[in-house]
N, CA and C atoms as an extended XYZ file, in Angstrom:
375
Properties=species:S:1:pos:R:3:atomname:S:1:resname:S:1:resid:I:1 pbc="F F F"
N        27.262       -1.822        1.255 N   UNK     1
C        25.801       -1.817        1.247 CA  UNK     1
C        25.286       -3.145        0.684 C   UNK     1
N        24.130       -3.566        1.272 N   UNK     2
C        23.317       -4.895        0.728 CA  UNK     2
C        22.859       -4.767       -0.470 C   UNK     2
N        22.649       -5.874       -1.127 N   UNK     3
C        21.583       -5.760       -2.185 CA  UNK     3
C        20.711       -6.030       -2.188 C   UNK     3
N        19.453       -4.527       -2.505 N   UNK     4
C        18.039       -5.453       -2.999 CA  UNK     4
C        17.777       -5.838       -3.525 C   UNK     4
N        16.578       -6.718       -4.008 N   UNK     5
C        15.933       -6.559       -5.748 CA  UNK     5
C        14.897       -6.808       -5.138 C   UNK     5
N        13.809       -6.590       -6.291 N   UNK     6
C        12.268       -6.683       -5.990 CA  UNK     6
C        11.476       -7.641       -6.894 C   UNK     6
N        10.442       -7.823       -6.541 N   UNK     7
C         9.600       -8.723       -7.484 CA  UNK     7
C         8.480       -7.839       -8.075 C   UNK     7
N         7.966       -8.233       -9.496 N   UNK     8
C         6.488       -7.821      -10.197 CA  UNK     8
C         5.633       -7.325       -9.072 C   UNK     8
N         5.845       -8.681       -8.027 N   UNK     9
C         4.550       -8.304       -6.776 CA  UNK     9
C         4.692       -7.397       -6.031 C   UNK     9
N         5.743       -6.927       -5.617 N   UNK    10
C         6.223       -5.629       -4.366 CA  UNK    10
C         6.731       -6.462       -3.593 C   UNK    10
N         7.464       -7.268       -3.611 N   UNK    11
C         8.212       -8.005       -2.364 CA  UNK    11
C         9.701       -7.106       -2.474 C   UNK    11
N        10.608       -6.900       -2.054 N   UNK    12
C        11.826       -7.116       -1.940 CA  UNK    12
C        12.281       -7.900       -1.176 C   UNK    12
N        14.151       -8.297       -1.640 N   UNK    13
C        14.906       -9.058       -0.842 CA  UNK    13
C        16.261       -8.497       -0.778 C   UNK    13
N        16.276       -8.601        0.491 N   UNK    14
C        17.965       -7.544        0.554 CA  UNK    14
C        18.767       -8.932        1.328 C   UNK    14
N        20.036       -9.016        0.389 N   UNK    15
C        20.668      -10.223        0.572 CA  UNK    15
C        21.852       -9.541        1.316 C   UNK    15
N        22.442      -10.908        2.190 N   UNK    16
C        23.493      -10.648        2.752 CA  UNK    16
C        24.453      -12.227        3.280 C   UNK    16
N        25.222      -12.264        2.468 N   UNK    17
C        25.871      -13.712        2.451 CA  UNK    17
C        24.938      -14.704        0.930 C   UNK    17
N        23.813      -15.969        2.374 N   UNK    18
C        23.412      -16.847        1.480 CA  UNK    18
C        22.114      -16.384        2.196 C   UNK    18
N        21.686      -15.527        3.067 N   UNK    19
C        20.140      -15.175        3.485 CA  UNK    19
C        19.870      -14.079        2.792 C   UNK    19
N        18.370      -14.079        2.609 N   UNK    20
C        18.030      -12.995        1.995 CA  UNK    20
C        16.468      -12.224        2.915 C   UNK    20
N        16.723      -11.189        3.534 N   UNK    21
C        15.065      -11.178        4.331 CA  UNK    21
C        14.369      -10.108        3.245 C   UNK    21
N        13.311      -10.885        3.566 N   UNK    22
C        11.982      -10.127        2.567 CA  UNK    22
C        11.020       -9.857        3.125 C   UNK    22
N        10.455       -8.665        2.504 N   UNK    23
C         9.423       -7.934        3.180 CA  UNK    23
C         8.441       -7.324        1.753 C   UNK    23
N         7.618       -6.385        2.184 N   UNK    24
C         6.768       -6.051        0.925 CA  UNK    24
C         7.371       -4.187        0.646 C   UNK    24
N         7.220       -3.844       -0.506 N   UNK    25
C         7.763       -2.468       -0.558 CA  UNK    25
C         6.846       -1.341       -0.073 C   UNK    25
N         7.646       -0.571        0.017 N   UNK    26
C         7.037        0.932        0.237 CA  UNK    26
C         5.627        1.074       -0.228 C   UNK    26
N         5.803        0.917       -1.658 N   UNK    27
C         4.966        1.298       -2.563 CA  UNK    27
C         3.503        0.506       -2.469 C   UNK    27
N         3.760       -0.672       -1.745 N   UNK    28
C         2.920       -1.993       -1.576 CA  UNK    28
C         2.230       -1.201       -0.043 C   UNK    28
N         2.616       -1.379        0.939 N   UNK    29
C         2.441       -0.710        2.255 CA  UNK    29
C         1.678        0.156        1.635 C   UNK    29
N         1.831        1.448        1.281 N   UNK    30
C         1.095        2.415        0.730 CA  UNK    30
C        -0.400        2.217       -0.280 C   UNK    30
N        -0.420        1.620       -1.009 N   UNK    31
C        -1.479        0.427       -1.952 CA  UNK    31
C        -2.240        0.027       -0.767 C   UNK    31
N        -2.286       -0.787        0.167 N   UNK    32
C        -2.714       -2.142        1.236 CA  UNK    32
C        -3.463       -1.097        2.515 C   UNK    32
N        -2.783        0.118        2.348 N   UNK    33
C        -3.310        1.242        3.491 CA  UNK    33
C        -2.585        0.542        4.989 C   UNK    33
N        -3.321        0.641        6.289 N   UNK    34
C        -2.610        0.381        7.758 CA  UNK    34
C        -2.838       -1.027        7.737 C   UNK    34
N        -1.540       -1.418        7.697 N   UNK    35
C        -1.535       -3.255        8.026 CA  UNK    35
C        -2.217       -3.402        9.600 C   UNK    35
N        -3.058       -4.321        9.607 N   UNK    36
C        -3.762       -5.121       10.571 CA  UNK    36
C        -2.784       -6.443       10.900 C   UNK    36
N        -2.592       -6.933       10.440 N   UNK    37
C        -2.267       -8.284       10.366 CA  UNK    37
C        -1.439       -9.044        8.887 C   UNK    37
N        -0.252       -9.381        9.852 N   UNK    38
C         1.134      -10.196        8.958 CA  UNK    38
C         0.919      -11.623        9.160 C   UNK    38
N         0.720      -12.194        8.234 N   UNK    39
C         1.154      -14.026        8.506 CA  UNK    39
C         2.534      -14.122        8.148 C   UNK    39
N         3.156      -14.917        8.959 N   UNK    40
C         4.192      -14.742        8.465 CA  UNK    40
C         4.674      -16.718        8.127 C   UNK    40
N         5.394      -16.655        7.119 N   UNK    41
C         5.941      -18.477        7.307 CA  UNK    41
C         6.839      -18.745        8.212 C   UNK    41
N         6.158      -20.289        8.207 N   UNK    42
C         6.639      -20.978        9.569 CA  UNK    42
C         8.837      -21.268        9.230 C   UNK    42
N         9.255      -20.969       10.246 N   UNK    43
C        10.598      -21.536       10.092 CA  UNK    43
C        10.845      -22.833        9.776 C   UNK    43
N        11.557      -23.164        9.296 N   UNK    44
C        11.654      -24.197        8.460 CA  UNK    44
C        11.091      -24.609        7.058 C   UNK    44
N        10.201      -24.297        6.700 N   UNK    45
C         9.504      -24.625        5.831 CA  UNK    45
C        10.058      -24.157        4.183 C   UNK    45
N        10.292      -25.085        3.289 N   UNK    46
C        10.871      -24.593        1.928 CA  UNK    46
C        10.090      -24.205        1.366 C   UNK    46
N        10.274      -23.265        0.535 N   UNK    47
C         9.683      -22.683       -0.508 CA  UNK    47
C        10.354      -22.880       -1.673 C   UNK    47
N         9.502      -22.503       -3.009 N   UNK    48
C        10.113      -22.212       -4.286 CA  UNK    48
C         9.682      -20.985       -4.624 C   UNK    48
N        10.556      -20.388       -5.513 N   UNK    49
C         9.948      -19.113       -6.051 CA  UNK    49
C         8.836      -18.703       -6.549 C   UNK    49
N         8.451      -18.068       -5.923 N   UNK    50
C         6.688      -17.714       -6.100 CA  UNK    50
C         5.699      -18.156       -5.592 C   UNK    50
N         6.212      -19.330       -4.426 N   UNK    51
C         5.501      -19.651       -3.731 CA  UNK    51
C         4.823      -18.830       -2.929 C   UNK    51
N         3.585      -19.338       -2.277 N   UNK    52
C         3.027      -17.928       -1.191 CA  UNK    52
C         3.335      -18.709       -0.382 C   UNK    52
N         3.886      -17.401        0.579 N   UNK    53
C         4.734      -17.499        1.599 CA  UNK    53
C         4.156      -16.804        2.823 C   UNK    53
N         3.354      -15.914        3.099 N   UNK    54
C         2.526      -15.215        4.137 CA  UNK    54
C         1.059      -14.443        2.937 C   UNK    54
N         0.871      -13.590        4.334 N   UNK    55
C        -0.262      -12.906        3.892 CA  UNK    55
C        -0.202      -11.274        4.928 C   UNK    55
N        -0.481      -10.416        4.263 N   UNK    56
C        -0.678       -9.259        4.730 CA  UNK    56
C        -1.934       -8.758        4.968 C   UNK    56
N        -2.769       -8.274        5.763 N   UNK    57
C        -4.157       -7.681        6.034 CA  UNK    57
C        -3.769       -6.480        6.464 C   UNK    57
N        -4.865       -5.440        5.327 N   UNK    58
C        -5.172       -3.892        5.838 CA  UNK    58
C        -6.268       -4.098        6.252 C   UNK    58
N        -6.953       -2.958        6.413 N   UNK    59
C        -7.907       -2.438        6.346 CA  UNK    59
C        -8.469       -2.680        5.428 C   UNK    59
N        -8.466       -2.401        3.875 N   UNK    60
C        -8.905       -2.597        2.948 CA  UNK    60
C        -8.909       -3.784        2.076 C   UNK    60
N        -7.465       -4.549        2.402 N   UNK    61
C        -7.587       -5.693        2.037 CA  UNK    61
C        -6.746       -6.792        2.163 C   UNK    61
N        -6.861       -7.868        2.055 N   UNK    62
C        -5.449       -9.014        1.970 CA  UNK    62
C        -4.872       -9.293        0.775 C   UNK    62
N        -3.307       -9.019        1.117 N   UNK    63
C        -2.483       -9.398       -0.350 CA  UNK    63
C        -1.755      -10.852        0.024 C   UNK    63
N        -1.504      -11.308       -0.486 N   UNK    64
C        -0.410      -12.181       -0.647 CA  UNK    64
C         0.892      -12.100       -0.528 C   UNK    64
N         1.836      -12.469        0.323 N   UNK    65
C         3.486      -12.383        0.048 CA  UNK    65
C         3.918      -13.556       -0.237 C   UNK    65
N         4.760      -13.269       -1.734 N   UNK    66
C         5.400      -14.457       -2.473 CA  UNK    66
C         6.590      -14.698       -2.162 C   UNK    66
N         7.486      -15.520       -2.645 N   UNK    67
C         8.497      -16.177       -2.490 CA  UNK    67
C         9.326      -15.415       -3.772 C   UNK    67
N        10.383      -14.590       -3.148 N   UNK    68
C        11.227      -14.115       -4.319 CA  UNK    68
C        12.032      -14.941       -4.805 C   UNK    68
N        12.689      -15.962       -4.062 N   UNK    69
C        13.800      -16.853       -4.440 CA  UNK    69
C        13.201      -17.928       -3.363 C   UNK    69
N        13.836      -19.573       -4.200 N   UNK    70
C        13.617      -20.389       -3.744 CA  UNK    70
C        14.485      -20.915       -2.538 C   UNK    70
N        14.006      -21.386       -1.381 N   UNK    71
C        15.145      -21.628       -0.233 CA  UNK    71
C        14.588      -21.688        0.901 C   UNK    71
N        14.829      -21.978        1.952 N   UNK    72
C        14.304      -22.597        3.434 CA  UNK    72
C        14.195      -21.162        4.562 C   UNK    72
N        12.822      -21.003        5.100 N   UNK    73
C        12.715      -20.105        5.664 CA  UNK    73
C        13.539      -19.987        7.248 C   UNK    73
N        14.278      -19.022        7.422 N   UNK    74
C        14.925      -19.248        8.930 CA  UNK    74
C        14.823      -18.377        9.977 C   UNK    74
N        13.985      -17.368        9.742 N   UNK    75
C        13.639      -16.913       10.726 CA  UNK    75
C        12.260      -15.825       10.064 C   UNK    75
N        11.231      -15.864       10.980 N   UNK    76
C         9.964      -15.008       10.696 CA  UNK    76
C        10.450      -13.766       12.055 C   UNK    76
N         9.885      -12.622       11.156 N   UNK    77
C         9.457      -11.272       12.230 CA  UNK    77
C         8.184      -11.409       13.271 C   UNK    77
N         8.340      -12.130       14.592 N   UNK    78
C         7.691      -12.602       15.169 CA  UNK    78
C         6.773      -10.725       16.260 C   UNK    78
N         8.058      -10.228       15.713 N   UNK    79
C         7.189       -9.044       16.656 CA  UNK    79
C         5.703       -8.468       15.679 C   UNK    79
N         5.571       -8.853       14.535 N   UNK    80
C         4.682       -8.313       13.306 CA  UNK    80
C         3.477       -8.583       14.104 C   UNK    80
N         3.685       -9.838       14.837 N   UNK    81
C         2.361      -10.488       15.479 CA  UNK    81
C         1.823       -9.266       16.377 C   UNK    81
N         2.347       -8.630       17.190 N   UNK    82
C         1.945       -7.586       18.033 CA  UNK    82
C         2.119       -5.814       17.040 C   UNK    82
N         2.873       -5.373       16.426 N   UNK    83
C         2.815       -4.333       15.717 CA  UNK    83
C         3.155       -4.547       14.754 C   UNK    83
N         1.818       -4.879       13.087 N   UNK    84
C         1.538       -5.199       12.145 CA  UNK    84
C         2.258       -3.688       11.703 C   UNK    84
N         1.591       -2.460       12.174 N   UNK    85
C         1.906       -1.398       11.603 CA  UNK    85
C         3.457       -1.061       11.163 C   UNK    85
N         4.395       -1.955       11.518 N   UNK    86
C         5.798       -1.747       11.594 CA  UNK    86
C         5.861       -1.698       10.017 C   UNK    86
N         5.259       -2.943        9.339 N   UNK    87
C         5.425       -2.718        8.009 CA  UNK    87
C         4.793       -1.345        6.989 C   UNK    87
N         3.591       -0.707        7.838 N   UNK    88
C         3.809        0.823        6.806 CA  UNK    88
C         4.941        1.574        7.438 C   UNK    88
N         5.113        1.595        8.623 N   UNK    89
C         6.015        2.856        9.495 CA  UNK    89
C         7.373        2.192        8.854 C   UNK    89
N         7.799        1.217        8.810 N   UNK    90
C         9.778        1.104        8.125 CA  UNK    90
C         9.397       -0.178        7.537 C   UNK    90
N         9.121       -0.014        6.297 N   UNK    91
C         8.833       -1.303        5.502 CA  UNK    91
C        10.497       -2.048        4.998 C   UNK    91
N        11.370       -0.922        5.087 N   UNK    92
C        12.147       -1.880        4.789 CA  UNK    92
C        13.110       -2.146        5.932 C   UNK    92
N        12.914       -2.116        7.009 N   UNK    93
C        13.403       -1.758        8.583 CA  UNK    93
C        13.212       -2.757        9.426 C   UNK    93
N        12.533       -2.329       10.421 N   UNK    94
C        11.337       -3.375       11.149 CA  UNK    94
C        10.120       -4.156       10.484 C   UNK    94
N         9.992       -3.534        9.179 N   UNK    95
C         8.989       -3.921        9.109 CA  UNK    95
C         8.968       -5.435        7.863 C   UNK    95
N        10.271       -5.698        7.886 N   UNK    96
C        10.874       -6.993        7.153 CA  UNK    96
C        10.076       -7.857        7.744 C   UNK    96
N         9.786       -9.324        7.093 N   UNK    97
C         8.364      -10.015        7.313 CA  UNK    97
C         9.369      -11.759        7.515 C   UNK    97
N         9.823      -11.475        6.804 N   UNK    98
C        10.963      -12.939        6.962 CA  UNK    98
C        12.273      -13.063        6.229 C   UNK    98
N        12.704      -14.198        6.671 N   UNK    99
C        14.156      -14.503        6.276 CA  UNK    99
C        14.610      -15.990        5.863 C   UNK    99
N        15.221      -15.919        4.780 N   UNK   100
C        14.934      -17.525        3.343 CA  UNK   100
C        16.548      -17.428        3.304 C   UNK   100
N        16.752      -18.822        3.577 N   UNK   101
C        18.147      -19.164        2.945 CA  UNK   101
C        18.291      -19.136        1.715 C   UNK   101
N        18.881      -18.823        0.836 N   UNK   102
C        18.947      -18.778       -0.810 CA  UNK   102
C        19.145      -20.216       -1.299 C   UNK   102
N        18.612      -21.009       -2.282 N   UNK   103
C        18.741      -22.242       -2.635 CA  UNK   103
C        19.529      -22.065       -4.005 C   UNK   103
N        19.419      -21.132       -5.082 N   UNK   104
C        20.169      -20.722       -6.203 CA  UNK   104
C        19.537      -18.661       -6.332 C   UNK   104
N        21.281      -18.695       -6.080 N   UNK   105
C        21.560      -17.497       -5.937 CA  UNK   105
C        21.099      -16.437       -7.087 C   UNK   105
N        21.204      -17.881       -8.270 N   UNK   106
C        20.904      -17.224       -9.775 CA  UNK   106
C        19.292      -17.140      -10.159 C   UNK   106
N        18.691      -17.028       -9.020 N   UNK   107
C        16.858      -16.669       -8.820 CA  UNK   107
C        17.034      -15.519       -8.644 C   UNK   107
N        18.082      -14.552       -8.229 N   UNK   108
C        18.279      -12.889       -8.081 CA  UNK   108
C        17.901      -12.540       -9.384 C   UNK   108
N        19.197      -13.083      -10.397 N   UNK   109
C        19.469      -12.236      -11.551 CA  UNK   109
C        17.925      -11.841      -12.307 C   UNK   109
N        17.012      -12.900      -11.895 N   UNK   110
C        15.465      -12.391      -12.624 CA  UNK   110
C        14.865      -11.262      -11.810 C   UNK   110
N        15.552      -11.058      -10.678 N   UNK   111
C        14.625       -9.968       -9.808 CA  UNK   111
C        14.474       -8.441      -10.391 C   UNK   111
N        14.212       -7.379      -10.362 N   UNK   112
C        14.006       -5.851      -10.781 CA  UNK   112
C        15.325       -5.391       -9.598 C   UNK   112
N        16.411       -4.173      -10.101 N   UNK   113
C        17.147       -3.479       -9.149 CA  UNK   113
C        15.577       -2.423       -9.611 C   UNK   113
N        16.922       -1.497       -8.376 N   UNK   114
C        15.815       -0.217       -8.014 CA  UNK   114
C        15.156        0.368       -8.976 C   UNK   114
N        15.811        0.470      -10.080 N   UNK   115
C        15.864        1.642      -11.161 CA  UNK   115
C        14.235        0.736      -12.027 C   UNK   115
N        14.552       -0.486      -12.226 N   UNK   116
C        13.915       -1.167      -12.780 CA  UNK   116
C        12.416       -1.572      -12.185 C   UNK   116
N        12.429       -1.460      -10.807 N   UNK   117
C        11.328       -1.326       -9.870 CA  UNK   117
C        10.227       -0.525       -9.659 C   UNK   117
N        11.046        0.758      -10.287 N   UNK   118
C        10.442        2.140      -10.062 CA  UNK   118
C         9.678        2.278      -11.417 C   UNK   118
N        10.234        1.819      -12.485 N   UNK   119
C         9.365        1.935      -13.602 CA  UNK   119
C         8.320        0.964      -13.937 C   UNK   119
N         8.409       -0.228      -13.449 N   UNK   120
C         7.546       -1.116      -13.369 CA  UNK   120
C         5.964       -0.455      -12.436 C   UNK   120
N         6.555        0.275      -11.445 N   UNK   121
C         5.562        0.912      -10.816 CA  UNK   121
C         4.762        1.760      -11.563 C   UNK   121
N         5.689        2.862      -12.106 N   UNK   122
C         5.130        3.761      -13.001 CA  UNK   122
C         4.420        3.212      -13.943 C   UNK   122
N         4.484        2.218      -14.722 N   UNK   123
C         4.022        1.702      -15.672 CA  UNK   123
C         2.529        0.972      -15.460 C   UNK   123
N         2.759        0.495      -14.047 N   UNK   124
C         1.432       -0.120      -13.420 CA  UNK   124
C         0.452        1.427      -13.187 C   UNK   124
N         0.874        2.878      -13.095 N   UNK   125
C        -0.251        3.767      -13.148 CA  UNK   125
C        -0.356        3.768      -11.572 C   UNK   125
């Protein structure tokens, strides 16, 4: 099985090798109500951690998607452009938003596992 981890913001990243694709969580999808519209980043383009990296539009509102780890984007979910909704219906599925080469692997170890994710939630109320 892959590993996730998540960010403060609701991003996760489920790694596999030196890529990691990220998307926004469950819990985020649910918050944001029916996604309208994914920006997604352009391929190629580097990021650093915490950089903003796309943008999500509901209905209710636009969030931001950050940069969990720093590293070069290599492929965007180009179908998001036509069914935004993919990200409430399988947020962590189809509804993955992009994909970052890892630049230091040791930008994980700050991320939240599950256990740690879930209470951060709780704690946010």
């Amino acid at each position: 099985m892959s590993d996730i981890r998540y960010t403060e913001d609701h991003e996760w990243i489920r790694v596999e090798g030196d890529t990691g694709t990220v998307g926004i969580t469950d819990h985020a999808q649910e918050q944001l109500g029916d996604i309208v519209f994914v920006e997604t980043p352009e391929v190629g383009k580097t990021l650093n951690q915490g950089d903003e990296a796309g943008t999500v539009e509901s209905v209710k509102a636009a969030s931001e998607i950050y940069a969990p780890v720093s590293g070069e984007v290599v492929e965007a979910n180009e179908a998001l452009g036509d069914e935004p909704g993919q990200v409430n219906s399988d947020p962590f599925g189809g509804g993955w938003i992009y994909k970052i080469k890892i630049q230091d692997k040791g930008q994980l170890e700050k991320l939240m596992d599950e256990a740690a994710y879930k209470k951060h939630v709780e704690a946010e109320g």
